[in-house]
VOGU-3710 file (C-alpha; in Angstrom, 3 decimals, decimal comma):
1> xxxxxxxxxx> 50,660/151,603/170,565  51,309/154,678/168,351  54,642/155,379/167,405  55,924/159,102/168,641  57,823/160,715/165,841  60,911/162,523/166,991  61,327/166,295/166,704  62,847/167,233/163,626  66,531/168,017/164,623  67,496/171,421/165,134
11> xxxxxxxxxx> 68,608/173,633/162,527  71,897/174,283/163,403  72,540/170,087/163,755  72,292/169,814/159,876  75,052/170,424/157,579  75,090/173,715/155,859  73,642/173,626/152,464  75,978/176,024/150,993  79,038/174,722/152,573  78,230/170,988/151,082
21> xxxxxxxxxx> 77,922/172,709/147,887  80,607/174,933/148,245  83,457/172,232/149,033  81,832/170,000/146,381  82,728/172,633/143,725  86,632/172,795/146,006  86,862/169,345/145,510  85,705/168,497/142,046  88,190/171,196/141,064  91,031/169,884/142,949
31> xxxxxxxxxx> 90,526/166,168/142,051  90,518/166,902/138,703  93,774/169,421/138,736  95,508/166,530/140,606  94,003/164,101/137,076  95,768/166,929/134,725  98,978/166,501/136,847  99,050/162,634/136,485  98,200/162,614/132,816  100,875/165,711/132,234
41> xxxxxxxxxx> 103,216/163,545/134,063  102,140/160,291/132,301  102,757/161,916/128,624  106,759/162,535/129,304  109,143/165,380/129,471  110,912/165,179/126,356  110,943/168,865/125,446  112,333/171,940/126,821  111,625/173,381/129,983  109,680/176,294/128,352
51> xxxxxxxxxx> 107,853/174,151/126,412  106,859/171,692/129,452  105,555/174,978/131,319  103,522/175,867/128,238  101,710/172,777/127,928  101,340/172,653/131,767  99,723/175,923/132,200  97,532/175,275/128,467  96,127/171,655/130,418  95,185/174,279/133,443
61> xxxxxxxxxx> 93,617/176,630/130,901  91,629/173,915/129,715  90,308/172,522/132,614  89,790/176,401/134,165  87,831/176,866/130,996  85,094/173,572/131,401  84,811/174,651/135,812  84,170/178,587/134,029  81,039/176,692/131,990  80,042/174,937/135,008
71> xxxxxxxxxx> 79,908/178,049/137,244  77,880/179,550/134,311  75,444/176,535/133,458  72,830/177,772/136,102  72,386/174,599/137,912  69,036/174,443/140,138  71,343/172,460/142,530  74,027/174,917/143,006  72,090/178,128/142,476  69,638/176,903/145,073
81> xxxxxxxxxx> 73,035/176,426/147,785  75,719/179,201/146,612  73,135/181,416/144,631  73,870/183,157/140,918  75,511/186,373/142,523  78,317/184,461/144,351  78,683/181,802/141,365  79,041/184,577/138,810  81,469/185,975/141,161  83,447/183,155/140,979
91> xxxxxxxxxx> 83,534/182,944/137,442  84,653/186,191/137,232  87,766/185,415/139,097  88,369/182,261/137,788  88,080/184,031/134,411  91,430/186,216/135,489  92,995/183,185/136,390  92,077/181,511/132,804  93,528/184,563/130,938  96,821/184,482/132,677
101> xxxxxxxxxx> 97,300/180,215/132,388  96,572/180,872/128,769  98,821/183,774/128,055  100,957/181,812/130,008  101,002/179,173/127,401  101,185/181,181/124,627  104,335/183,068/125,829  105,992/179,757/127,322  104,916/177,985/124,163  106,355/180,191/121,510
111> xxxxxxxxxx> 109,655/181,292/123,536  110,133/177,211/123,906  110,090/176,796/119,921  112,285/180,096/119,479  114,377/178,671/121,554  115,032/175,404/119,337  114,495/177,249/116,011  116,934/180,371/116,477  113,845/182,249/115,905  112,432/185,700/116,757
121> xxxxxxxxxx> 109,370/185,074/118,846  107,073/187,390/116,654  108,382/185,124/113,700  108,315/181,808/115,922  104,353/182,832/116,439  103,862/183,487/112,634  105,010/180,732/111,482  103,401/177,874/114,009  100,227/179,721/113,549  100,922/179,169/109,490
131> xxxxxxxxxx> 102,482/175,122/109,924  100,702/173,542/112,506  97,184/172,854/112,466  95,029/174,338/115,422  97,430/177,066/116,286  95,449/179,808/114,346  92,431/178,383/116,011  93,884/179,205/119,580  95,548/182,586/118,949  92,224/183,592/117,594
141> xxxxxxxxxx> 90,132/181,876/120,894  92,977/184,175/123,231  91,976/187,306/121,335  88,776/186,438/122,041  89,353/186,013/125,589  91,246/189,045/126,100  88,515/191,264/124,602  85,894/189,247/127,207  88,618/189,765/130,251  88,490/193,520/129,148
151> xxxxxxxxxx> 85,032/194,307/129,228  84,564/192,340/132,676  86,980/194,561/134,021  84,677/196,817/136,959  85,539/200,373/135,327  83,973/198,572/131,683  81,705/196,692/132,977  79,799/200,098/134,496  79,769/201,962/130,933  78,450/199,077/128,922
161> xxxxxxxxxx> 74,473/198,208/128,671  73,767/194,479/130,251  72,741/193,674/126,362  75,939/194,543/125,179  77,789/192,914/128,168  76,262/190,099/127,275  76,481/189,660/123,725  80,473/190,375/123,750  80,304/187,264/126,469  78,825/185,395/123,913
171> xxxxxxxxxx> 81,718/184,722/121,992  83,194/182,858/125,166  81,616/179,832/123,591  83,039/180,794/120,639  86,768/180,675/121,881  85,593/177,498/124,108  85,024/175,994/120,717  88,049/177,209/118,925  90,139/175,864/122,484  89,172/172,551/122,394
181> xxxxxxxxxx> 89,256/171,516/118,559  93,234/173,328/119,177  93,622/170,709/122,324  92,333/167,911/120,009  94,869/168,839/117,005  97,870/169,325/118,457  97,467/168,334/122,579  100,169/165,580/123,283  98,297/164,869/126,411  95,207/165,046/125,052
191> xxxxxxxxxx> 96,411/162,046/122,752  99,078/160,402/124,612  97,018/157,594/126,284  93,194/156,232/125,634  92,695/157,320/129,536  93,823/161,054/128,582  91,646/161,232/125,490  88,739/159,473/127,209  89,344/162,081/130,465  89,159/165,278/128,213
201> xxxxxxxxxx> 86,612/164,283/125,827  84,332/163,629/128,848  85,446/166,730/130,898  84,458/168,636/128,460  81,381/167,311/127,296  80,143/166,939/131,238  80,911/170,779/130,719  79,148/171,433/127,711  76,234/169,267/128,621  75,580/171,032/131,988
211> xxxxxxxxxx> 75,748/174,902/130,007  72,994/173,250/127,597  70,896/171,845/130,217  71,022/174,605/132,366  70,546/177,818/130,298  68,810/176,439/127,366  67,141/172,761/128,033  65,371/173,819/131,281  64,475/177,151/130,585  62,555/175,704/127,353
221> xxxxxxxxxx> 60,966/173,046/128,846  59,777/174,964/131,788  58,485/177,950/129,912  56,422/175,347/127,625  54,830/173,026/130,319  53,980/176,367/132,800  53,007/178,593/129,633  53,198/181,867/132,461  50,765/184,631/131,366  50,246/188,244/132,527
231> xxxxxxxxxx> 46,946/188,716/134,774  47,323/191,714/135,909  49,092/195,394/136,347  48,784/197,118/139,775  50,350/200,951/140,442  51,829/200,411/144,418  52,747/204,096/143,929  53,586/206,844/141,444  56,946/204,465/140,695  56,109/201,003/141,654
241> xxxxxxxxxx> 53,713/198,518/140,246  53,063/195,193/141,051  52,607/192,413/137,902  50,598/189,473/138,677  51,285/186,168/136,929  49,541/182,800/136,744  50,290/179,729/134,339  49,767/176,009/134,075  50,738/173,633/136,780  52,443/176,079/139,043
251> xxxxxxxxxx> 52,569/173,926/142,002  55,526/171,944/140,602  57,136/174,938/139,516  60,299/174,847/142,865  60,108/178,759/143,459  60,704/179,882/146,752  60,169/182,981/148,845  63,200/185,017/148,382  63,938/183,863/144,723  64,270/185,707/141,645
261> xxxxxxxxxx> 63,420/184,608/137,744  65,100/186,631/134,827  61,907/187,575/132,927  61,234/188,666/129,599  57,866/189,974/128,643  57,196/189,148/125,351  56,128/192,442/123,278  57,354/193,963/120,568  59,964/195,793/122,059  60,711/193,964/125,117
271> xxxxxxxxxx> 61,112/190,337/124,282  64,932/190,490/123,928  65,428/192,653/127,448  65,986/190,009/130,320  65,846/191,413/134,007  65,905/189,778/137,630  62,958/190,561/139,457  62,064/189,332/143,074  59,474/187,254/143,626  57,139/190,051/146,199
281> xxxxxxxxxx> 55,236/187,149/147,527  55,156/183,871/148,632  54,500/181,218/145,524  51,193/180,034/146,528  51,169/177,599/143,551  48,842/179,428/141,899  50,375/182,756/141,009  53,650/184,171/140,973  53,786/187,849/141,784  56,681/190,884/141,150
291> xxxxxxxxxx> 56,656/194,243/142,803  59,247/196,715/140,720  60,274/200,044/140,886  60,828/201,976/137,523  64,691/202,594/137,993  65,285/202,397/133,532  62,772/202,339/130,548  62,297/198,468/131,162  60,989/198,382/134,316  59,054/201,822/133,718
301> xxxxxxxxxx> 57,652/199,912/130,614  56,263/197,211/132,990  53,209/199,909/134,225  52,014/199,569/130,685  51,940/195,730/130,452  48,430/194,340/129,329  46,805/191,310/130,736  47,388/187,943/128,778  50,841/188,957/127,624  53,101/186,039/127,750
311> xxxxxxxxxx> 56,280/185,747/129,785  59,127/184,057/129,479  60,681/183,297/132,388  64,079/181,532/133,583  64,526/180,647/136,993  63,933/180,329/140,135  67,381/181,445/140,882  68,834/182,241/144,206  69,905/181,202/147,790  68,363/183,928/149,583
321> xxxxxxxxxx> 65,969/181,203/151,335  65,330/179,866/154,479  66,902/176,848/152,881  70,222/178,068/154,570  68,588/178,687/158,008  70,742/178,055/161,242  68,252/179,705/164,000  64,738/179,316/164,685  64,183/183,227/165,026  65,177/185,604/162,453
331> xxxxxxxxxx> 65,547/189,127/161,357  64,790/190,792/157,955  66,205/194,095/157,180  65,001/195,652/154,122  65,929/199,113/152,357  63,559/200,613/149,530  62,254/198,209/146,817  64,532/195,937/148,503  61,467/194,493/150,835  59,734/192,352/147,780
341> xxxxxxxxxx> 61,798/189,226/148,777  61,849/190,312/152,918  57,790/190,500/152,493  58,396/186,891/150,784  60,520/185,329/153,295  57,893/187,095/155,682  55,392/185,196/154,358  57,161/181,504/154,540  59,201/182,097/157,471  58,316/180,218/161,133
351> xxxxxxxxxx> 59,418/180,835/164,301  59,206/184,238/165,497  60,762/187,637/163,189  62,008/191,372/163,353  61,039/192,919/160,308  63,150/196,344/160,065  62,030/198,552/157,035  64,382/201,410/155,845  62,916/204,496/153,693  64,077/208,073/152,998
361> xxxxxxxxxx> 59,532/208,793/154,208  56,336/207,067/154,729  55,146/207,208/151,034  58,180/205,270/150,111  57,385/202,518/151,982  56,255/199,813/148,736  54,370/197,138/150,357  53,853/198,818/154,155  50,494/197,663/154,362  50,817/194,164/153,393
371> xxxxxxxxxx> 53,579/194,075/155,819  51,851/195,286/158,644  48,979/192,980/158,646  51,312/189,900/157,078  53,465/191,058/160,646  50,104/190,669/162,667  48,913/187,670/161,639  52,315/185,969/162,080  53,046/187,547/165,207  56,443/189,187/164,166
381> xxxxxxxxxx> 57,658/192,645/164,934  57,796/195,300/162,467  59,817/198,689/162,544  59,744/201,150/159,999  62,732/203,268/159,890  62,555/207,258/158,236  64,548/210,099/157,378  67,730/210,818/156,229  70,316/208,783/155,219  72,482/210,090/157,857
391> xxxxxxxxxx> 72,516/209,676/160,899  72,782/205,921/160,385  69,353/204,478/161,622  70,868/201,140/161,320  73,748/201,504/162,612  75,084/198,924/164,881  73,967/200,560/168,843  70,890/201,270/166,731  70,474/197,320/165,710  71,239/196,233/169,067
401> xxxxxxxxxx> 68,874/198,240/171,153  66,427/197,524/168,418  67,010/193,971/168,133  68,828/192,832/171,385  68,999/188,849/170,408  69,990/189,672/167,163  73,142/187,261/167,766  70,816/184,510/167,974  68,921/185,335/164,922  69,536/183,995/161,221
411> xxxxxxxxxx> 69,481/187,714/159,298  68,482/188,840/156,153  69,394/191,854/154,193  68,328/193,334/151,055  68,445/196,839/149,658  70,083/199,302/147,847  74,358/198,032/147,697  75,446/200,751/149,970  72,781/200,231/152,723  73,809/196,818/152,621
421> xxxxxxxxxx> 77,482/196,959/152,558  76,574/199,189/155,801  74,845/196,556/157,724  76,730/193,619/156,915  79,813/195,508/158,162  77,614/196,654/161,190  76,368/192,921/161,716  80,185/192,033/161,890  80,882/194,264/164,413  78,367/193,246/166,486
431> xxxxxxxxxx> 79,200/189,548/166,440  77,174/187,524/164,118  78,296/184,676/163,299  78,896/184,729/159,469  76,380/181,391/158,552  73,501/183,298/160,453  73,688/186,616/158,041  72,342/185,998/154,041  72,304/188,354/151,642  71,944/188,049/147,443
441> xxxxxx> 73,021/190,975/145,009  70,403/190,563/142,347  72,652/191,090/139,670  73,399/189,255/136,083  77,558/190,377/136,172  80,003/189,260/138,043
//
């Protein structure tokens, strides 16, 4: 007799990826701010009450500082779940929350030794940072930190250049460095029991380890075993052009429709630019393919790319799958360039799909025909939406009497931020549950 193998069970019977992963990173926080308490508590309160708080809140600066490396490290398990845009939101917020525990110390700190010395403050801070070993090391890793918290601020972070966003974040690692050899010098916790030392030196090192791994290990050792390779450089339109890609052993390479890599072309005068391009087709383990529209010299420069140039490329990155999948229909709602990862998903997806396309005209429509006959042979519905940019085309009444199940679809959105900030609000209105919509800003700032 031949077994029968049971139906795979439906989608919204398993447990949401991203929620696993999300109250993993809840609870490994948590567990380990309830360790810091017990060890705080463990090393004794025999100093004032200013100095108590200042050590408390420099133990939560410390362990605030190895979860910010961890949100950072670019973890294929957590990217895949959460995705980078929502991580590097997080780290962005957790980053407000480091610079106030550590000026917290700092403040608490020195007022709790002027308070015992007779001191001024100013003088109080002068003169530990002179006397005790370590306490130059952490004013200088707060400066450092202050200048990173002000350039992350929104109204900064618009005027500066990703390169020079990025570089200034740099010396994060520099003040991590500086914050930990402090801890280590003068950190009565840190030395008050084997347990503490032992919990710190491997807190941070799990830290450290995962940063390495993540955004330097991996990237390497991906780049050398696939060894990707320009093939070839097609014009979509006057503004869009398509780069083709192939490499070694691309069928263990885990890229999924709806993913992104960070890729730098390696020329003269483009190796040190990094920028996150959709993947604008399915990865067939053969080639990888790109679709971009010139929106800045570097991805204008791409038209002028020359067959065999190599490419390095970090990623996959993103959660913009059908990984996170509830339904067994769906809807894909694109605006402008915004369809490379919608004609993806197209591509993988099962079960049946509304494709809804939004342009300004017809000739701005990258990828129409590919969609139209991908649409056919898949037997999905596709709607291409023109003109103006108001009236509202997708508008809520215009979603529902366009899509009428939509409630009982998994959606997925991606184009320009205000189109998209439209429909999700639009998408609310109309009811959908909140694990059915997905969405990824393809950004590299929080």
């Amino acid at each position: 007799m031949t077994a029968v193998q049971a139906p795979p069970a439906p989608p919204t019977a398993r447990r949401r990826p991203k929620a696993v992963a999300r109250i993993g990173l809840y609870g490994l926080l948590a567990a380990n701010a309830a360790v810091v308490a017990v060890l705080f508590v463990r090393a004794g309160f025999g100093a004032n009450a200013l100095l108590l708080l200042g050590r408390l809140t420099g133990l939560y600066a410390a362990l605030l500082m190895a979860f910010q490396l961890l949100l950072v490290a670019r973890l294929p398990w957590l990217d895949r779940r959460i995705g980078m845009d929502r991580l590097t939101l997080w780290h962005r917020w957790t980053g407000f929350g480091l610079l106030w525990t550590l000026l917290g110390h700092a403040v608490f700190i020195t007022f709790g030794y002027a308070e015992m010395s007779s001191m001024d403050p100013v003088d109080q801070l002068v003169d530990l940072a002179e006397t005790v070993e370590g306490v130059l090391r952490a004013v200088v890793a707060l400066a450092l930190i202050l200048v990173v918290g002000a350039v992350s601020t929104r109204r900064a972070r618009r005027r500066l250049a990703y390169e020079t966003w990025h570089f200034v974040h740099l010396y994060t690692y520099v003040a991590v460095v500086l914050a930990f050899t402090h801890q280590v010098a003068v950190g009565s916790t840190f030395t008050a029991s084997a347990a503490a030392t032992a919990y710190w030196y491997g807190l941070w090192g799990a830290a450290l380890t995962a940063v390495f791994a993540g955004r330097l290990a991996l990237p390497l050792w991906r780049n050398r075993r696939h060894r990707i390779r320009v093939t070839a450089v097609v014009p979509e339109s006057d503004d869009v052009v398509s780069v083709y890609l192939t490499g070694r052993d691309l069928d263990r390479l885990p890229a999924r429709a709806g993913q992104f890599f960070l890729w730098r072309f390696l020329t003269k005068d483009r190796w040190w630019q990094a920028n996150p391009f959709s993947l604008s087709a399915a990865p067939d383990g053969r080639t990888l393919r790109l679709t971009v529209k010139a929106a800045g010299d570097g991805s204008a420069a791409l038209r002028h790319l020359r067959p065999g140039t190599r490419v390095f490329a970090e990623g996959p990155y993103g959660a913009f799958t059908t990984l996170h999948r509830t339904r067994p229909d769906a809807l894909l709602i694109a605006g402008g360039v915004g369809v490379t990862p919608i004609r993806a998903l197209l591509e993988e997806l099962h079960g049946h799909a509304v494709v809804l396309y939004r342009v300004h005209t017809e000739t701005d429509a990258v990828l129409h025909d590919e969609l139209r006959e991908l649409a056919l042979a898949k037997g999905a519905e596709l709607h291409l939406i023109t003109g103006p940019s108001v009236p509202d085309r997708l508008a809520p009444d215009a979603l529902s009497r366009l899509v009428p199940d939509l409630t009982d679809r998994d959606v997925y959105v991606c184009g320009p931020p205000g189109m998209t900030a439209a429909v999700l609000r639009g998408l609310r209105e109309l009811g959908v549950p909140k694990r059915q919509i997905h969405h990824e800003r393809f950004s590299l700032a929080g």
